[in-house]
N, CA, C and O atoms as a MOPAC input file, in Angstrom:
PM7 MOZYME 1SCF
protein

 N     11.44300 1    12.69200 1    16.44400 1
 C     11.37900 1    11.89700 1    15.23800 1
 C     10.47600 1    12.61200 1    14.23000 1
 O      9.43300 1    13.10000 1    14.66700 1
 N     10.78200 1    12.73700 1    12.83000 1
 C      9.85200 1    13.22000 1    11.69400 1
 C      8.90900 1    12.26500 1    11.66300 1
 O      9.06100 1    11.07200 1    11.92500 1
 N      7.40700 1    13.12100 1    11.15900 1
 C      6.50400 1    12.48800 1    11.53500 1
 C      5.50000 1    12.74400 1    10.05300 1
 O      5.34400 1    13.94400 1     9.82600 1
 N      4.94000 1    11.97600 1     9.22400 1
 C      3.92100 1    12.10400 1     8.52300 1
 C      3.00100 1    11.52900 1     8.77300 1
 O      2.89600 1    10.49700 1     9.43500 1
 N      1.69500 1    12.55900 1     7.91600 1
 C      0.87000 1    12.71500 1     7.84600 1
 C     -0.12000 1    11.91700 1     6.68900 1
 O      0.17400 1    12.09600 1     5.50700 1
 N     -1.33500 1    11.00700 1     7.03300 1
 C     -1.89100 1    10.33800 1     5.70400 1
 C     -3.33800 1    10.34900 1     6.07100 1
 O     -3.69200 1    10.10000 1     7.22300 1
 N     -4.08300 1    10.59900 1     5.23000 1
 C     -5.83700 1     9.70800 1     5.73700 1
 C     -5.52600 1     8.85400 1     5.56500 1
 O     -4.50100 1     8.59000 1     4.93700 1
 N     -6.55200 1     7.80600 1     6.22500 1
 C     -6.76600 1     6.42600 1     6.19000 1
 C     -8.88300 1     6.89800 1     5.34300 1
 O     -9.70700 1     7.79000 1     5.54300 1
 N     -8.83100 1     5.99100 1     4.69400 1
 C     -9.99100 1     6.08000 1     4.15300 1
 C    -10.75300 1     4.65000 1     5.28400 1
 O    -11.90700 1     4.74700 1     5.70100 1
 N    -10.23200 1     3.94300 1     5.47600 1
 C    -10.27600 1     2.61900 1     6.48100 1
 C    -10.55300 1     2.98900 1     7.50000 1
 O    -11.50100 1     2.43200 1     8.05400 1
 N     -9.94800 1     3.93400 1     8.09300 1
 C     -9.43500 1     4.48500 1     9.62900 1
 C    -11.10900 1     5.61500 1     9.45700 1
 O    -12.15400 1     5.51500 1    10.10000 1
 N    -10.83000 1     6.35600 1     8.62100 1
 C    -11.91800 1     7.66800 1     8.18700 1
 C    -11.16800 1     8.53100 1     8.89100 1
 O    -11.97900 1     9.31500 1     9.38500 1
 N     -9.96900 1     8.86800 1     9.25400 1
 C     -9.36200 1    10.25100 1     9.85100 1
 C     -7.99300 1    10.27600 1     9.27000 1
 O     -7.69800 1     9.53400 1     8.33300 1
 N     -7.01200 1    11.24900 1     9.89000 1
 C     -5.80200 1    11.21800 1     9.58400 1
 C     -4.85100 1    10.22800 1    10.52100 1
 O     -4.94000 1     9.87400 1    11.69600 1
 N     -4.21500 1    10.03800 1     9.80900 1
 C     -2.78200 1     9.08700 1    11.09700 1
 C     -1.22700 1     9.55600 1    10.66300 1
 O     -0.52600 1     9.73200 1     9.66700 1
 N     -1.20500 1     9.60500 1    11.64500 1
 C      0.35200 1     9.85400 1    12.29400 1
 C      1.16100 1     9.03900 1    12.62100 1
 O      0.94400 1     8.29800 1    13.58000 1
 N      2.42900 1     8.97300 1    11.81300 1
 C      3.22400 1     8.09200 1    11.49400 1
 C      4.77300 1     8.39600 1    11.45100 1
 O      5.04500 1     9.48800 1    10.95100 1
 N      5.79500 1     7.66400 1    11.86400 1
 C      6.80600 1     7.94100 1    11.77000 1
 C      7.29200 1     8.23200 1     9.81700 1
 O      6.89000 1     7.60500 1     8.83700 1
 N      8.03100 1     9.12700 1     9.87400 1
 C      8.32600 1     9.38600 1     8.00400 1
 C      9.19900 1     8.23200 1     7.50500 1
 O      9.24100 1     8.12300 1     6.28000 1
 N      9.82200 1     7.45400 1     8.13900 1
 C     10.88300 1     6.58900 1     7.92800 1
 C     10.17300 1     5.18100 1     8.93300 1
 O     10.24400 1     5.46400 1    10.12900 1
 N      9.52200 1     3.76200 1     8.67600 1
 C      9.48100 1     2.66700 1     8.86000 1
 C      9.85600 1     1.77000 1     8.65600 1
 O     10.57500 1     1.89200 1     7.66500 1
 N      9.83800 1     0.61800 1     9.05400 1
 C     10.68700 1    -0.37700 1     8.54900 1
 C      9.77200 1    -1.68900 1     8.57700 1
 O      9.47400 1    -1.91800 1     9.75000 1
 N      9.34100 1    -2.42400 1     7.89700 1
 C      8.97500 1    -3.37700 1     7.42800 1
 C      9.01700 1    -4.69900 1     7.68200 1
 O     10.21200 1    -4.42700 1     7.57100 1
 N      8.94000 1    -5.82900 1     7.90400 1
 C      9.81200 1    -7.20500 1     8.17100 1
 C      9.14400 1    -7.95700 1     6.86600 1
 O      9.60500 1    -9.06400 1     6.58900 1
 N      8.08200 1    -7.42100 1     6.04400 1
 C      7.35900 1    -8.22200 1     4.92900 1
 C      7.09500 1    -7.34200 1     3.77300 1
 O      6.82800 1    -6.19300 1     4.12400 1
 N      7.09300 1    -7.48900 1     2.83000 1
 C      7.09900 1    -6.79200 1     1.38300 1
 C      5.70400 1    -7.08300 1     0.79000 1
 O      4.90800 1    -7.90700 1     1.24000 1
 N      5.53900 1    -6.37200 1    -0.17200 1
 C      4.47300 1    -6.92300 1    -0.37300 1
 C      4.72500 1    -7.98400 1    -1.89200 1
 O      5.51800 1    -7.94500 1    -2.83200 1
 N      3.55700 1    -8.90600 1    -1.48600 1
 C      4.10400 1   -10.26100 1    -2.59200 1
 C      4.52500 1   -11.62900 1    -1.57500 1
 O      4.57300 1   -12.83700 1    -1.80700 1
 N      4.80500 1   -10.78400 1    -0.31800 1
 C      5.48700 1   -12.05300 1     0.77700 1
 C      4.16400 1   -12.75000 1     0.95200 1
 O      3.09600 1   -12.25600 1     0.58900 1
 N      4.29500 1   -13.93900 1     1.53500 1
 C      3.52800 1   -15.01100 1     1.69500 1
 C      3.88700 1   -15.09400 1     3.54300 1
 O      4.94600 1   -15.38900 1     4.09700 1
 N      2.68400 1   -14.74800 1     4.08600 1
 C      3.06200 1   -14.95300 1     5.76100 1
 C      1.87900 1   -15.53900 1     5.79500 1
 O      0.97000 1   -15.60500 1     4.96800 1
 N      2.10300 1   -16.23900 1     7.58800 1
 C      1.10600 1   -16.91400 1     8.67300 1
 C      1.41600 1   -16.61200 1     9.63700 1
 O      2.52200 1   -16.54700 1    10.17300 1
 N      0.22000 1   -16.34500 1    10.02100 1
 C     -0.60800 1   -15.88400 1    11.41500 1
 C      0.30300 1   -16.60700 1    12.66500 1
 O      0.46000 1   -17.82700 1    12.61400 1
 N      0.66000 1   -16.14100 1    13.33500 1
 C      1.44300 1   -16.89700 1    14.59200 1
 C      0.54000 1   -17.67600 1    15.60100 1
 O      0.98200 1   -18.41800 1    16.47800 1
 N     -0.54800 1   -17.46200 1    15.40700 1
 C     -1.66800 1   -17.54100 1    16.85700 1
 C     -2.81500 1   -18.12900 1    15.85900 1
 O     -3.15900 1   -19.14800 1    16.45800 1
 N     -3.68400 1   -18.04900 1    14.54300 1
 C     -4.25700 1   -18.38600 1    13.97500 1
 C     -4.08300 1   -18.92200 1    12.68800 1
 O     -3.37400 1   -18.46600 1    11.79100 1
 N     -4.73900 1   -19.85600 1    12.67300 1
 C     -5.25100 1   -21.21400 1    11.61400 1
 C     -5.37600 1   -20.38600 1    10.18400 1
 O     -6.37400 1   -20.54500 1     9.48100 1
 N     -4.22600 1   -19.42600 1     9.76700 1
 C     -4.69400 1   -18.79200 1     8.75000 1
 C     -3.80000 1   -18.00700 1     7.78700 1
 O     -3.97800 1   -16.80100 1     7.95900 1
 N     -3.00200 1   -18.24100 1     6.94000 1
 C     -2.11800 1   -17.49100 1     5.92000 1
 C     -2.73600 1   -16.37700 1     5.28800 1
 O     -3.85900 1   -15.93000 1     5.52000 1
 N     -1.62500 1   -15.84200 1     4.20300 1
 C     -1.99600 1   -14.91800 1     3.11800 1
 C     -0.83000 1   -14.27500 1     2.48000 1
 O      0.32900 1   -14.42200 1     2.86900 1
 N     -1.18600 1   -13.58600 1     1.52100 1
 C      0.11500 1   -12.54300 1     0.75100 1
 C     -0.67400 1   -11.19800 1     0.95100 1
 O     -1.82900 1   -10.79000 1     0.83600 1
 N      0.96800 1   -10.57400 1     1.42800 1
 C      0.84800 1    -9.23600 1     1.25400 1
 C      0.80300 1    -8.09600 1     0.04800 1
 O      1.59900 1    -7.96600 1    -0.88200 1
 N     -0.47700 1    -7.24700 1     0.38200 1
 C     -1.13300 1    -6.35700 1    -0.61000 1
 C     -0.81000 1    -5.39700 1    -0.87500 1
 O     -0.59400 1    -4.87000 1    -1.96600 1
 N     -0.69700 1    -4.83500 1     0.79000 1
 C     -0.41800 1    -3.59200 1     1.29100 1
 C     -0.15900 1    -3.55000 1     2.51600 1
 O     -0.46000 1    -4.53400 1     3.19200 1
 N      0.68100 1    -2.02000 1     3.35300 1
 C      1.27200 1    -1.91100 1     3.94800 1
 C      0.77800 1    -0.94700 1     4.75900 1
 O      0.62300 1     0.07200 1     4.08700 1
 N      0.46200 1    -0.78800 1     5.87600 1
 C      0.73000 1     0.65800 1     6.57100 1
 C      1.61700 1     0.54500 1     7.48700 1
 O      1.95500 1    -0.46200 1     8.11000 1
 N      2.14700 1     2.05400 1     7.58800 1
 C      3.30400 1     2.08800 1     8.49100 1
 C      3.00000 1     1.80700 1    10.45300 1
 O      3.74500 1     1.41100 1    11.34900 1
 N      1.55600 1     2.24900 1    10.42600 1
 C      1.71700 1     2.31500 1    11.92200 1
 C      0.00400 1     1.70600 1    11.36500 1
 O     -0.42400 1     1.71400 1    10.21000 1
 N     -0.95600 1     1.04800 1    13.05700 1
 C     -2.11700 1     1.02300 1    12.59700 1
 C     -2.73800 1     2.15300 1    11.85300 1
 O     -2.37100 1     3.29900 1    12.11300 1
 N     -3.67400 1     1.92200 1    10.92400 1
 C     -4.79900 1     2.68400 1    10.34700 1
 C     -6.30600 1     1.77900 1     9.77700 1
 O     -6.96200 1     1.62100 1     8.74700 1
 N     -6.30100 1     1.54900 1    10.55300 1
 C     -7.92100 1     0.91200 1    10.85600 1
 C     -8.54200 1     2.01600 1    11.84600 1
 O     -8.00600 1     3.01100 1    12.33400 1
 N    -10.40500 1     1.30400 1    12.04100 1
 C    -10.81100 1     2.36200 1    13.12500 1
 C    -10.52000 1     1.69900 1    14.09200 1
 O    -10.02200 1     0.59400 1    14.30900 1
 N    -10.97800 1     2.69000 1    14.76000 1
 C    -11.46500 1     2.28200 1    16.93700 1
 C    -12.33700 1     1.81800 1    16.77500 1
 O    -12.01800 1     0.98400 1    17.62200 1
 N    -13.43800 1     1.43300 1    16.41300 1
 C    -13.91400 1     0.35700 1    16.45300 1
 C    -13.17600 1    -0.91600 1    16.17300 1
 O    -12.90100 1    -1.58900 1    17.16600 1
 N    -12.83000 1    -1.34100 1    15.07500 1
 C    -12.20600 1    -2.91500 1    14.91200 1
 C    -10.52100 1    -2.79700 1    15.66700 1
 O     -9.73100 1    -3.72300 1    15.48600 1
 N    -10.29900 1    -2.11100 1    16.13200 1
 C     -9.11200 1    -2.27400 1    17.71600 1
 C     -9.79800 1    -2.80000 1    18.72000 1
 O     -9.57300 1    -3.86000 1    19.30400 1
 N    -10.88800 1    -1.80400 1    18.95700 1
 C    -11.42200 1    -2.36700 1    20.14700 1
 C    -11.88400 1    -3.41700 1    19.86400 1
 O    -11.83600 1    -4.14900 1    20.85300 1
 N    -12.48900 1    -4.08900 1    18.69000 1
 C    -12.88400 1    -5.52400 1    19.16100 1
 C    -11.94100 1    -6.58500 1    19.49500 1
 O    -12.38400 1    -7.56500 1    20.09400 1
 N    -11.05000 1    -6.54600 1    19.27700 1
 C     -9.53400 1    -7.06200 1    20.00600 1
 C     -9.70900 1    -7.81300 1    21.25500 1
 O     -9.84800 1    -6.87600 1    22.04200 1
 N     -9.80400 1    -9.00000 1    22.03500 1
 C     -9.34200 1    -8.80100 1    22.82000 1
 C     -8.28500 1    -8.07800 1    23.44700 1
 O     -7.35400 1    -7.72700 1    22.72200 1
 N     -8.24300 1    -7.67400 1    25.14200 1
 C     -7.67800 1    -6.82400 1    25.65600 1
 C     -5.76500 1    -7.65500 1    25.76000 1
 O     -4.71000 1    -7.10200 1    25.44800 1
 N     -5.89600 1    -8.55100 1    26.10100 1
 C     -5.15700 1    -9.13400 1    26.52700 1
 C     -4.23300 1    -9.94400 1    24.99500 1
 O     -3.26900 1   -10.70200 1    25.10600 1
 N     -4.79200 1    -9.55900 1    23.84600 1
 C     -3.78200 1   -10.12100 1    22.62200 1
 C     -3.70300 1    -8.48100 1    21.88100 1
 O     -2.68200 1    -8.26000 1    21.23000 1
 N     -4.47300 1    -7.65100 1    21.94800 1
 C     -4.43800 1    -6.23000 1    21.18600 1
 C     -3.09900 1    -6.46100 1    20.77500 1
 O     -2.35100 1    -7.29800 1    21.28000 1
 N     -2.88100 1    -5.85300 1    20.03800 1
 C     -0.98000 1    -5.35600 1    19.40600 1
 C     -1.04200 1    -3.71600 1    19.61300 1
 O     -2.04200 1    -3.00100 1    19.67400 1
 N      0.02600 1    -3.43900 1    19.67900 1
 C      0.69100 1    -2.04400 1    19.76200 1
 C      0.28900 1    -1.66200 1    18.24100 1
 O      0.35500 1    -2.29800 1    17.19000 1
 N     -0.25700 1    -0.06500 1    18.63600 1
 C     -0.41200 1     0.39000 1    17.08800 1
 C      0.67300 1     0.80200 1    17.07500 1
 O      0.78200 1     0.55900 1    15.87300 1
 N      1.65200 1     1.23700 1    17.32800 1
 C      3.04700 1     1.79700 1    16.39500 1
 C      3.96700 1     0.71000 1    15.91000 1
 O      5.17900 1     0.85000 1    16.07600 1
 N      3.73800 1     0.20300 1    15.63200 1
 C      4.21200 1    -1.16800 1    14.21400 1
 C      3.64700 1    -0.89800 1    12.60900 1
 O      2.86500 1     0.01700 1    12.34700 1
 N      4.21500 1    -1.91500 1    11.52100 1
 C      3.50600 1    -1.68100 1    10.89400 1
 C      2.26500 1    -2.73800 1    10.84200 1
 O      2.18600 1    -3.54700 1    11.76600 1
 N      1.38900 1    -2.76300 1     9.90300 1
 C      0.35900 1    -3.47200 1     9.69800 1
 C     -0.09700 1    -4.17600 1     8.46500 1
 O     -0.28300 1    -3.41200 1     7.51800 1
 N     -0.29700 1    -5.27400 1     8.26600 1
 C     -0.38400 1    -5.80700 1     6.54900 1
 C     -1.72200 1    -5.77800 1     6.87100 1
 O     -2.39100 1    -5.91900 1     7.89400 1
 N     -2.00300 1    -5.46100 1     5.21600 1
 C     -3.08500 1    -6.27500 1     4.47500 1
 C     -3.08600 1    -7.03600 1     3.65600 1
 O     -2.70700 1    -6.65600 1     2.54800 1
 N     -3.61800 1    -8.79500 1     3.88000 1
 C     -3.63100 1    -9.58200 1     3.47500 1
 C     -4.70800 1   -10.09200 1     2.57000 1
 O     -5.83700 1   -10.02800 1     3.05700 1
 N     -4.64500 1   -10.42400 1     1.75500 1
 C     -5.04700 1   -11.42500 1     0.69400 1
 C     -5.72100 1   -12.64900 1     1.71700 1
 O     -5.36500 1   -13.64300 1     1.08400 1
 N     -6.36800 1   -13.10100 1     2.73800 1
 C     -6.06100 1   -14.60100 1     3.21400 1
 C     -6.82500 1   -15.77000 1     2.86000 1
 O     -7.77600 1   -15.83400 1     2.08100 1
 N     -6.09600 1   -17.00600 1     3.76900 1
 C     -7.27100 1   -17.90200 1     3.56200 1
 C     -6.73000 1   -18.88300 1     4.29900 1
 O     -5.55700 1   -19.25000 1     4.36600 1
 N     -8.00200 1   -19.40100 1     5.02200 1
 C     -7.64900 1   -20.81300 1     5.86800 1
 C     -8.44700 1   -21.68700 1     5.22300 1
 O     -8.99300 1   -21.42700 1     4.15100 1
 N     -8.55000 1   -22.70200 1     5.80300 1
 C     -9.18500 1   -24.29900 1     5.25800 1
 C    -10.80700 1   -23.91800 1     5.22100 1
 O    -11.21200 1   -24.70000 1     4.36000 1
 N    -12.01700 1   -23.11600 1     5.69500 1
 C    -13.13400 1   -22.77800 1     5.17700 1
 C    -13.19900 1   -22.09300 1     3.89600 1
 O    -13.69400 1   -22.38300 1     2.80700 1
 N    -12.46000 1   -20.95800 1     4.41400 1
 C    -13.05100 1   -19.71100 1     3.36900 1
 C    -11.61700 1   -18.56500 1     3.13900 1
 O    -10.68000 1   -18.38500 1     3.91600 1
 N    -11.90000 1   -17.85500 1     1.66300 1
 C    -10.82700 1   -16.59300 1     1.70400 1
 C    -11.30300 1   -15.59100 1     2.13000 1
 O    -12.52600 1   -15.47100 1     2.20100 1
 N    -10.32000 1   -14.46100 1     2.58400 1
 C    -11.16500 1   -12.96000 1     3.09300 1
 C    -10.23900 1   -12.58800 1     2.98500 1
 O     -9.34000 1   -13.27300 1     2.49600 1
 N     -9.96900 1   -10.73500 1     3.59200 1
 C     -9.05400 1   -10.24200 1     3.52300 1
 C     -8.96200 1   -10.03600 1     5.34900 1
 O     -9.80300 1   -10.27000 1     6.21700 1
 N     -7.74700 1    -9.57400 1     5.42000 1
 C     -7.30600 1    -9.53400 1     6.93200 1
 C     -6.32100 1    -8.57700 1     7.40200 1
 O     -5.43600 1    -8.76900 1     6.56900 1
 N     -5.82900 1    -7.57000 1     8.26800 1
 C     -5.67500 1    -6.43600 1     8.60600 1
 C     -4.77700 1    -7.50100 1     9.80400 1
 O     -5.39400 1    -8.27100 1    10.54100 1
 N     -3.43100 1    -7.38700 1     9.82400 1
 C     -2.89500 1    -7.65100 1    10.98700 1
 C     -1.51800 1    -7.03600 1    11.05700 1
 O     -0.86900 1    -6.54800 1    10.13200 1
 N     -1.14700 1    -7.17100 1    12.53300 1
 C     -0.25700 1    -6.69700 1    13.27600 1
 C      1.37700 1    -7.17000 1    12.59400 1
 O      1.15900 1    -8.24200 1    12.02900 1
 N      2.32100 1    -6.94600 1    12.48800 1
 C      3.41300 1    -7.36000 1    12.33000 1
 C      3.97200 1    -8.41700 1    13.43400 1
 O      4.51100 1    -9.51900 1    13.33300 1
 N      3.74000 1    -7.89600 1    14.12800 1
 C      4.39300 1    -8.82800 1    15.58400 1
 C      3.64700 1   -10.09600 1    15.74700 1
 O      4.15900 1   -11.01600 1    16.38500 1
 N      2.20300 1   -10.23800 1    15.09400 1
 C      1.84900 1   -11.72500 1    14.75000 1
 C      1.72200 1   -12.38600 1    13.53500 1
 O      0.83900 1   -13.24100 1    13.47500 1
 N      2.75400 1   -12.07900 1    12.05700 1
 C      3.08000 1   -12.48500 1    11.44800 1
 C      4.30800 1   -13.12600 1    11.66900 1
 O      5.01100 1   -12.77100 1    12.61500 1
 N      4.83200 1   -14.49500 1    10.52200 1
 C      6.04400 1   -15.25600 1    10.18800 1
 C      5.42600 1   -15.36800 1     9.17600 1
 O      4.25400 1   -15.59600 1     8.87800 1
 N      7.03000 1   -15.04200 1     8.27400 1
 C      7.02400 1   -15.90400 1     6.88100 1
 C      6.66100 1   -17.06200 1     6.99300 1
 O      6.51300 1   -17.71500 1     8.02600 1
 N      6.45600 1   -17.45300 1     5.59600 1
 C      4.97600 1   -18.77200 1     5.17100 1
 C      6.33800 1   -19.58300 1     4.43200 1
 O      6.15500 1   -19.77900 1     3.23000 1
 N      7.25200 1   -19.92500 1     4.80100 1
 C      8.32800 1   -21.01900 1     3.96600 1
 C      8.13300 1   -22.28900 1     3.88300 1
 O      8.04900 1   -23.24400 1     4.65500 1
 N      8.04100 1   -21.94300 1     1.96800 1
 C      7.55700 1   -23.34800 1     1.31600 1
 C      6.28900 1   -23.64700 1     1.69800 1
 O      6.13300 1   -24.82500 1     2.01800 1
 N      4.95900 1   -22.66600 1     1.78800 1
 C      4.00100 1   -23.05600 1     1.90800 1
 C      3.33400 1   -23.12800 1     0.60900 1
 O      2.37000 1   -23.85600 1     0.37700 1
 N      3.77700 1   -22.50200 1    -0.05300 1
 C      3.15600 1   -22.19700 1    -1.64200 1
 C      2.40300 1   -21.39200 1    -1.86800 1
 O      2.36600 1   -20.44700 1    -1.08100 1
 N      1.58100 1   -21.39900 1    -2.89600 1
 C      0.35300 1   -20.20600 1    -3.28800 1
 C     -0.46900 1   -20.49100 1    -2.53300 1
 O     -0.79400 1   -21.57300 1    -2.04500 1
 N     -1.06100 1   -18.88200 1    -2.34500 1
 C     -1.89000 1   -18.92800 1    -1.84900 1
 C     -3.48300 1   -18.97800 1    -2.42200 1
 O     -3.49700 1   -18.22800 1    -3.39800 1
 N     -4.65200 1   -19.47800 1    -2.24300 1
 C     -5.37800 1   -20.10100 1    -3.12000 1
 C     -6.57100 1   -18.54600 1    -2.54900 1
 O     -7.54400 1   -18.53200 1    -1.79500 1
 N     -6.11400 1   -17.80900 1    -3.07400 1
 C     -7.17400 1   -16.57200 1    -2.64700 1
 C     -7.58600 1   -16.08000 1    -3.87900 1
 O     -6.82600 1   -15.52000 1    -4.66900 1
 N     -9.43000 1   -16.38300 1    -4.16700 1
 C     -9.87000 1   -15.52300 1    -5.83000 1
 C     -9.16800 1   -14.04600 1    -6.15400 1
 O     -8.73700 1   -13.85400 1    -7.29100 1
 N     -9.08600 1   -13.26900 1    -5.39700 1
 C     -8.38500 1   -11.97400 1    -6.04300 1
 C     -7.08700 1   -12.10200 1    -6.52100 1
 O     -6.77800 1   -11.56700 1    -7.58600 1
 N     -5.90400 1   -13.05000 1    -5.55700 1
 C     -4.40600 1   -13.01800 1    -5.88100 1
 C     -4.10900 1   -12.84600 1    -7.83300 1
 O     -3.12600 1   -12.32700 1    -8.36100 1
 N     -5.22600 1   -13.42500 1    -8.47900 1
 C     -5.19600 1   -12.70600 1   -10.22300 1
 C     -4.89700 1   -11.63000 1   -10.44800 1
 O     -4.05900 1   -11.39800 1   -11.32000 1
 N     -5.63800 1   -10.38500 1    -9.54900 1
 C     -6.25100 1    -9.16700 1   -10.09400 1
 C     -4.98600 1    -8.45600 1    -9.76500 1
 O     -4.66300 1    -7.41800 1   -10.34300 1
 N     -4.17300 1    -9.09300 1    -8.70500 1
 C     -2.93600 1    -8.10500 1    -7.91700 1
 C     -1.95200 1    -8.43400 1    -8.54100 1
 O     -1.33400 1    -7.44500 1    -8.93500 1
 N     -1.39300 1    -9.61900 1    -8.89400 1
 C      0.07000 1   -10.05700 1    -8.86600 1
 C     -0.10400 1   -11.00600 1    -9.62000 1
 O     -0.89100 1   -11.90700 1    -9.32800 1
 N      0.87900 1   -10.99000 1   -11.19100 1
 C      1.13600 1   -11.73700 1   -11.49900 1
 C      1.67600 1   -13.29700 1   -12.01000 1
 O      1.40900 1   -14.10500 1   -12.89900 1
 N      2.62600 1   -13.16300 1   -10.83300 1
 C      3.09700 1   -14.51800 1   -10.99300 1
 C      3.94600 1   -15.02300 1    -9.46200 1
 O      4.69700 1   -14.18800 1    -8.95900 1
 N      3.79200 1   -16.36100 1    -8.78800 1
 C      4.38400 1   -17.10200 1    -7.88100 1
 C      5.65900 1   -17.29600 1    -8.10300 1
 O      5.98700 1   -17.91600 1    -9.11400 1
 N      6.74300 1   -16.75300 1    -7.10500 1
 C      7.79900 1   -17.54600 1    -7.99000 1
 C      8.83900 1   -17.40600 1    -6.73000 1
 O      9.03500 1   -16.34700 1    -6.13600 1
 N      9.48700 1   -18.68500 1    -6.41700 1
 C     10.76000 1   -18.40600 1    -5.31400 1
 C      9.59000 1   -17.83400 1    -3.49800 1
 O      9.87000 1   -17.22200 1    -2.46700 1
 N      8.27500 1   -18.52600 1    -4.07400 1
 C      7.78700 1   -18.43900 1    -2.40300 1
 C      7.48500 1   -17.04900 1    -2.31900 1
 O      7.28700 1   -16.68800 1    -1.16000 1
 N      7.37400 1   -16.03000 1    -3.30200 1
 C      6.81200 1   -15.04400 1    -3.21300 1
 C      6.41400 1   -14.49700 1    -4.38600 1
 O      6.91800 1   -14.73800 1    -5.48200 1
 N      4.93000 1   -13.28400 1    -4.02100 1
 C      4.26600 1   -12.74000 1    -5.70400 1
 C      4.72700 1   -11.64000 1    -6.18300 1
 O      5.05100 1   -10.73700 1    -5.41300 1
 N      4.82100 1   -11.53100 1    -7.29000 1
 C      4.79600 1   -10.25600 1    -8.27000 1
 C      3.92700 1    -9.64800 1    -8.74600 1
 O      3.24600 1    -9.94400 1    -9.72800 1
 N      3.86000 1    -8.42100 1    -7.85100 1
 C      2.48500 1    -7.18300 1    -8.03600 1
 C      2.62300 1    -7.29400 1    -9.84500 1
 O      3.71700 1    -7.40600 1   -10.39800 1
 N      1.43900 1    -7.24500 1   -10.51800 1
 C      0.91500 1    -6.96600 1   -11.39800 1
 C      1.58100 1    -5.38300 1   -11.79300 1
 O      1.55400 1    -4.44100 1   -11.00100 1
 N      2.20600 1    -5.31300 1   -13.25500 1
 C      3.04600 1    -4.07600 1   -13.46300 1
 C      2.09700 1    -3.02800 1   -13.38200 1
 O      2.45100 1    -2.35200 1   -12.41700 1
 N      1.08400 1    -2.53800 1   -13.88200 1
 C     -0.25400 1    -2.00300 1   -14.09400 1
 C     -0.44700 1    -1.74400 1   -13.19000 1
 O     -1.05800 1    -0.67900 1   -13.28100 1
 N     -0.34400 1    -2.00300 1   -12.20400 1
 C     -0.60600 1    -1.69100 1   -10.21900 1
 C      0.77000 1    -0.99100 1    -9.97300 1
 O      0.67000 1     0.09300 1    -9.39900 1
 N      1.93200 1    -1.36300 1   -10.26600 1
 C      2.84800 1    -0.34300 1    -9.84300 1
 C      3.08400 1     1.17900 1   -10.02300 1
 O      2.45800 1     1.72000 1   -10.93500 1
 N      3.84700 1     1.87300 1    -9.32200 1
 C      4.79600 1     2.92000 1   -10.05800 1
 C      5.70000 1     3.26500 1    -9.61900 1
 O      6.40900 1     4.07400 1   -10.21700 1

C-alpha cells in the first residue's frame, strides 16, 4: 500500500499513513461519543492516530482503539464544560437532530449550522 509521510506537531514526530483514507465524518459533522456523556463537531481530521505515546497510553488497556483508523478532532461539550477532544473513529456516531453544538470556539471555525451540520468559515479554507 502507498504510504505518506506528515509531522504531527501533537504527536512531535513523523507518522505514517496510508496515502489514500477514508473517513466516515467530514468535517462540520456533528458526532457523539458511543461510550461517553459527550458530543462535538468536527475540526479536523487525521488519517491514522497522531497524538503522542503518552496520551495512548493513558487509555485504558482494554478500550484503547487501533491506531490505523482515522481520528477526529473535536470541538466538544457535555453538560459541565467545553474542551476539545481527540477520538477514535470506531467510537464515534453521527449526532442526528441533536443540534448545535454550544462550544465558545464553534464562531472562530465555521460559519453557519445548517441541515445538522457546520460550514468551515471560507477564510479557513482552500
Amino acid at each position: 500500500m502507498d504510504r505518506a509521510h506528515f509531522f504531527s506537531n501533537q504527536a512531535g514526530r513523523t507518522i505514517n499513513a496510508p496515502r489514500l483514507s477514508r473517513s466516515r465524518f467530514g468535517i462540520g459533522d456533528v458526532v457523539r461519543h458511543k461510550y461517553f456523556d459527550f458530543r462535538g463537531v468536527v475540526f479536523d481530521i487525521d488519517p491514522v492516530f497522531a497524538n503522542s505515546e503518552e496520551w495512548y497510553q493513558s487509555i485504558p488497556e482494554e478500550i484503547r482503539p487501533p491506531r490505523d483508523q482515522p481520528f477526529y478532532h473535536l470541538l466538544a461539550e457535555n453538560d459541565d464544560s467545553s474542551y476539545v477532544a481527540y477520538v477514535s473513529q470506531g467510537n464515534l456516531i453521527a449526532d442526528a437532530g441533536g443540534g448545535p453544538v454550544d462550544h465558545p470556539r464553534v464562531a472562530q471555525l465555521f460559519e453557519q449550522f445548517r441541515d445538522g451540520r457546520y460550514r468551515m468559515r471560507r477564510s479557513l479554507t482552500h
